[in-house]
C-alpha positions in Angstrom: 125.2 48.7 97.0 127.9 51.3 97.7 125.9 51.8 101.3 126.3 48.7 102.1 130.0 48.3 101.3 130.3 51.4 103.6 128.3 49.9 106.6 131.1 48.2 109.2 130.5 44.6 109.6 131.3 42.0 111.7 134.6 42.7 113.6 136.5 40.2 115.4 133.9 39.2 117.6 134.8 35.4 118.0 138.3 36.4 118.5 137.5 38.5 121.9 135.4 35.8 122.8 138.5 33.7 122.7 140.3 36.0 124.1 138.2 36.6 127.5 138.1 32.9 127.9 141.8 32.7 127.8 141.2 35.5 131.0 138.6 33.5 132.7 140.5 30.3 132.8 143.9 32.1 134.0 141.9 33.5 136.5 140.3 30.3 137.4 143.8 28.5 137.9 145.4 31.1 139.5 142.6 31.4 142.1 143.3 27.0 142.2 147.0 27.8 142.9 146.1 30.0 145.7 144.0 27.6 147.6 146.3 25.2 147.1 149.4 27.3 148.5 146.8 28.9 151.3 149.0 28.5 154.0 151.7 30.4 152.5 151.3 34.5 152.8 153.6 35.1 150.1 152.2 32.6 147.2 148.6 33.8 148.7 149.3 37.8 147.5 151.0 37.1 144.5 147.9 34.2 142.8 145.7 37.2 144.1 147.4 39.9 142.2 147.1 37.0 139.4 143.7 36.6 139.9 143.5 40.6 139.7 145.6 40.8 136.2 143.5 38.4 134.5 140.0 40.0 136.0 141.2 43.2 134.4 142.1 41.6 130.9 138.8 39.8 130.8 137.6 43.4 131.5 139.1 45.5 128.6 137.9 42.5 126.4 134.3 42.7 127.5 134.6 47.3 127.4 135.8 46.6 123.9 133.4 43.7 122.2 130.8 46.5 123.6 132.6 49.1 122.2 132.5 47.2 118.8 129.2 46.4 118.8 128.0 49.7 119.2 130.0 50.2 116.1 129.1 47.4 113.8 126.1 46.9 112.0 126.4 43.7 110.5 127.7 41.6 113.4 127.9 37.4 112.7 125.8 36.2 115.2 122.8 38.3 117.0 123.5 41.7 118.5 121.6 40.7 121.8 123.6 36.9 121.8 126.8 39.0 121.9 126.0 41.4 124.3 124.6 38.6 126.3 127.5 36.3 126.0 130.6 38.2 126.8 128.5 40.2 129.8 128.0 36.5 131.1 131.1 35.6 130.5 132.8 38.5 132.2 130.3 37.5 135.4 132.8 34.5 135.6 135.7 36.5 136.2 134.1 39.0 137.8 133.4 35.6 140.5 136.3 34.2 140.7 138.0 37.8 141.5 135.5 37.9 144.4 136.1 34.7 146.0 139.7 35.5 146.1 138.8 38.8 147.6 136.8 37.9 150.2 138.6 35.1 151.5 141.8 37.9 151.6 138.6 40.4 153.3 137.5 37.3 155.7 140.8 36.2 156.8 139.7 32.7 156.2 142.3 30.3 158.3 142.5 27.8 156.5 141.2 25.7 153.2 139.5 22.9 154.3 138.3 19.7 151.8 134.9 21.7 150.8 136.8 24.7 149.3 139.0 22.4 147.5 136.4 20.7 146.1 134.6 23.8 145.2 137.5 25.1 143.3 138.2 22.0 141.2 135.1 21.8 139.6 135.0 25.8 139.4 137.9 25.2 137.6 136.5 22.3 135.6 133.6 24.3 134.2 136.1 26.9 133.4 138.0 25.2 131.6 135.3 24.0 129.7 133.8 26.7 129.5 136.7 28.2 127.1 136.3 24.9 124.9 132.7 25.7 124.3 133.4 29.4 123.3 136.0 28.5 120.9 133.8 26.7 118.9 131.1 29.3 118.2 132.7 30.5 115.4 133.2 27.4 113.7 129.1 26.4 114.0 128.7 25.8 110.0 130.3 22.6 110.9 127.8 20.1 112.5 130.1 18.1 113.9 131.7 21.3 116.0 128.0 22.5 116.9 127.5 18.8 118.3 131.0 18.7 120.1 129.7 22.3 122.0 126.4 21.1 122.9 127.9 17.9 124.5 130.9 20.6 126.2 127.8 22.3 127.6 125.6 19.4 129.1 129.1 18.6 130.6 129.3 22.2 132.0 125.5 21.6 133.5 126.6 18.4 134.9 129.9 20.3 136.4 127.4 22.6 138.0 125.1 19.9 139.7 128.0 18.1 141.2 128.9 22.0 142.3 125.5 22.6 144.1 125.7 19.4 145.8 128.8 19.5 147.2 127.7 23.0 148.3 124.7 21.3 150.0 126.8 18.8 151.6 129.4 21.4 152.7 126.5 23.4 154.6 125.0 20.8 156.4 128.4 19.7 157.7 128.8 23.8 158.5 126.0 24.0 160.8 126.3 20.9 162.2 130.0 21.0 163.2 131.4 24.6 162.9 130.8 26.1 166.9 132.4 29.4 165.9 130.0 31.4 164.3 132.3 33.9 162.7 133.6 31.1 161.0 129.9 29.5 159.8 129.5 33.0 158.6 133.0 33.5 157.0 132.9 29.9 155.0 129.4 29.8 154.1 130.2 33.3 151.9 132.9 31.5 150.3 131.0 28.3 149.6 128.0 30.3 148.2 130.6 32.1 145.7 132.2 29.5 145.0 129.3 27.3 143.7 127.8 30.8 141.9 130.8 30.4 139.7 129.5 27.0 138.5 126.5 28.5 138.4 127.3 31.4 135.7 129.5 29.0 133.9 126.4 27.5 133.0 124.5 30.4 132.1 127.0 31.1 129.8 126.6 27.2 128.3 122.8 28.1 127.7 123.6 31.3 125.8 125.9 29.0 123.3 123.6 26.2 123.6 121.1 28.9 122.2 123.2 30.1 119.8 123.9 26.5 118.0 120.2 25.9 118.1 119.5 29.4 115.9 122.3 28.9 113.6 122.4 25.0 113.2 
């Protein structure tokens, strides 16, 4: 018994879950407000330097819930759903700091309707993204576990529309774009862009899987 009392459990694992989706959604926005304000140098730098601080925050987050883990024995959900979860999650950020990098690296000239459309539902998932994860730790309640899984199949139907705009943004690439610098240069961003979607919905799937263990 005494063992036991001595062995560290839990830590404030849902917390830093919170907290890293609070990063991924700053980072999400700030990236928005930089295609928005393209055209202006000055806004540009300083929504990439935000895009940066909140990339880094998400990063300490992840370093410490796998710090933690290595540390506690009893943790409140499985080990390899934790370790699964934030790493997924920090792919996000990791994402959306990449897509504001290399449109800085590619000297993109300008935003055209594709990449706004791109970045809204990027931004979409995010955001509901961060709704799902906040209500993992509150499971024991059926009605929250049924409010995530719907959060998710919205997430998965965020990600569709993604792909095909993505689609419809290539064709319309190839068949119109004569520079090919520029084909190059926009179908990077598109592919990143719609890869954000895409791991906002791997994430969904690792909390879809965790309802259906624990409901």
């Amino acid at each position: 018994m005494l063992f036991g009392k001595l062995l560290p459990r839990e830590g404030n694992f849902f917390e830093m879950f919170n907290q890293h989706a609070d990063k991924i959604v700053e980072a999400a926005r700030a990236f928005s407000q930089l295609v928005a304000n393209y055209n202006d140098p000055h806004l540009r730098e300083q929504y990439n330097r935000d895009v940066d601080t909140a990339e880094r925050a998400a990063d300490r987050v992840t370093h410490e819930v796998n710090r933690l883990l290595h540390k506690t024995f009893i943790t409140p959900i499985d080990r390899d759903q934790i370790h699964k979860l934030i790493n997924t999650m920090d792919d996000v950020a990791d994402l959306i700091q990449d897509s504001a990098e290399t449109m800085a690296l590619y000297d993109v000239r300008a935003v055209n309707e594709e990449i706004t459309r791109l970045t809204d539902l990027s931004v979409r998932c995010c955001d509901r993204l961060k709704e799902a994860v906040y209500m993992i730790g509150k499971l024991a309640d059926p009605a929250t576990a049924e409010a995530a899984l719907k959060t998710c199949e919205e997430i998965d139907k965020l990600e569709s529309d993604a792909d095909r705009v993505m689609r419809s943004a290539m064709s319309k690439l190839f068949r119109e774009e004569p520079d090919v610098r520029e084909v190059i240069k926009l179908k990077a961003i598109y592919e990143l862009l719609e890869t954000i979607t895409d791991k906002c919905e791997d994430v969904a799937n690792v909390i879809e899987g965790i309802i259906l263990e624990h409901s």
